[in-house]
N, C-alpha and C positions, 0 to 999 in steps of 0.2 A: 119706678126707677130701678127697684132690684131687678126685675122683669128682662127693661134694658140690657143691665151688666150682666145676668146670668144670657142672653145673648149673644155680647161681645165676647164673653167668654170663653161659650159654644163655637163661634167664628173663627176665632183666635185657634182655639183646639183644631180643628177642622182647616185652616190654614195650617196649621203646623203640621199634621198630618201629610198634606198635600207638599209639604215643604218638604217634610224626611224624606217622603216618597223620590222626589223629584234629587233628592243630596245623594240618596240613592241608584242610581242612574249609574250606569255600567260605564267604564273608561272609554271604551269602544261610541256608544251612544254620544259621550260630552264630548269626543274629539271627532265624530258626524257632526254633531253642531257646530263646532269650531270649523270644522273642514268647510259647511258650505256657507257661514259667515265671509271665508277666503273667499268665493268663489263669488261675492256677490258682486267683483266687479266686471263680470261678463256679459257678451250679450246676451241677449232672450233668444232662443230659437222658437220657433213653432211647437207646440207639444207635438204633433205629429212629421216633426223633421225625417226623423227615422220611422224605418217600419220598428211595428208593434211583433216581439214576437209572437207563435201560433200555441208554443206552448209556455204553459207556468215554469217560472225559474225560481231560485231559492232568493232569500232577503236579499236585500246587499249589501255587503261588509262596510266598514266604515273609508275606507281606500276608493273604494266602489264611488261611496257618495263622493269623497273629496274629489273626481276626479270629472262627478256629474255635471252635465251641464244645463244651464242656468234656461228653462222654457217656460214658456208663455202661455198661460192659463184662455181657455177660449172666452172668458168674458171677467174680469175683476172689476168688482166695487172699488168706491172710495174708503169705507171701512178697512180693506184687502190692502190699500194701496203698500203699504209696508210690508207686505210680507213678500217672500219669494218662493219660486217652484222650481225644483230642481226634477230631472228623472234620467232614471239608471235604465235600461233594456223594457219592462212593463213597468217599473214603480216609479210612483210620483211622492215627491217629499215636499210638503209645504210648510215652510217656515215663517213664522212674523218674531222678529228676534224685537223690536219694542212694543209689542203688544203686555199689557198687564194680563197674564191669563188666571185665569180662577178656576179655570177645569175645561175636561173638552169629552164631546158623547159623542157618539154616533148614534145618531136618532132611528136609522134608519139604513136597510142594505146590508151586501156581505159581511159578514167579519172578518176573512180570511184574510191573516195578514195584515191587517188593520193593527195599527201600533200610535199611540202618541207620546209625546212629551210634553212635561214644564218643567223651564231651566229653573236653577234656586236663585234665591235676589243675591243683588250684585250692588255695588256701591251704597252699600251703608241702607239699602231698603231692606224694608221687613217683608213686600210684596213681589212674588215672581213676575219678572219680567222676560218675558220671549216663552214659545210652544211651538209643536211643533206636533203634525200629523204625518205619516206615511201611509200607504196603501197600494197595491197592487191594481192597474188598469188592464181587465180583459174584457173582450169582447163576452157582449150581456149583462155585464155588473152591471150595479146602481147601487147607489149609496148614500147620506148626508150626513153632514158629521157638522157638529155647532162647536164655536169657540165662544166660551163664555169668559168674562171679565166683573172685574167690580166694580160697584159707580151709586151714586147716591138715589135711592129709591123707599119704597114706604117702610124697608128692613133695617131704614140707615144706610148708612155708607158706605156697607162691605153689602148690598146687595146685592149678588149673582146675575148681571146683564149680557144676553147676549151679544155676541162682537160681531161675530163673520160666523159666516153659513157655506160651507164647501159643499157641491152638488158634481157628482160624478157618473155617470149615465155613459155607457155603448150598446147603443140600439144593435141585433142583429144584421138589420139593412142599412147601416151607417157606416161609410169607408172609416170613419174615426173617431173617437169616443171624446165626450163633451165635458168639458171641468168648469166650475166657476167657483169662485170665491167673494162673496159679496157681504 
């Protein structure tokens, strides 16, 4: 039993951690979130609507995303189904604003530019709800990056399960670079 609550304890810490972190979050970043919340009521285009620029450009400002529009990942899960993909010029922003997130890694691939979020809880939860990854698509990247959540497992109830799995790949002989969220 002590075992347990030093535990929960640990959990709790390590949540709240992850909570400061995320209360933290720069004005700019919580009004990117709020901007393409707005935004979810648009169509999807094609990820590859637009051409991909040839060279790297800087982040994009928060104006930038709210103004991004709302495209369409080459293959989503049913896990995915919630979230949405916004992109600026080469960046792509994936959002799942009810996803409970518990943390998010990139397993795997560039770093460059690779940024995520979790929002802080919101109506009276103690558990962050919504995340949010960004990354830069150029020609040759690869990349994977996991969304993990909580859910009842042999750790208890706050064990760390995976959610969705982003996979982002442009083959050099590929007219256009491949996303999935599953």
């Amino acid at each position: 039993m002590r075992l347990r609550v030093a535990w929960i304890a640990w959990m709790a810490a390590g949540v709240a951690g992850v909570l400061a972190a995320a209360a933290g979050a720069s004005g700019a970043q919580q009004d990117g979130a709020r901007s393409a919340a707005a935004t979810d009521a648009g169509e999807e285009r094609p990820l590859d609507a637009e051409p991909f620029p040839a060279e790297p450009s800087k982040q994009p400002t928060a104006a930038e995303w709210k103004a991004a529009p709302r495209v369409r990942l080459s293959r989503t899960g049913p896990a995915a189904a919630g979230c949405r993909a916004y992109r600026t010029r080469e960046w792509l922003r994936i959002r799942c604003p009810e996803l409970t997130v518990s943390a998010i890694a990139l397993l795997g691939g560039k770093t460059e530019g690779v940024a995520f979020w979790i929002d802080p809880p919101r109506g009276g939860s103690e558990l962050p709800r919504g995340g949010e990854v960004m990354f830069p698509i150029r020609r040759g990247d690869r990349r994977v990056i996991q969304i993990l959540t909580f859910g009842p497992g042999y750790d208890g109830p706050f064990t760390l399960l995976p959610a969705i799995v982003v996979q982002e790949q442009w083959l050099d002989d590929e007219p256009a670079p491949t996303v999935t969220a599953s």
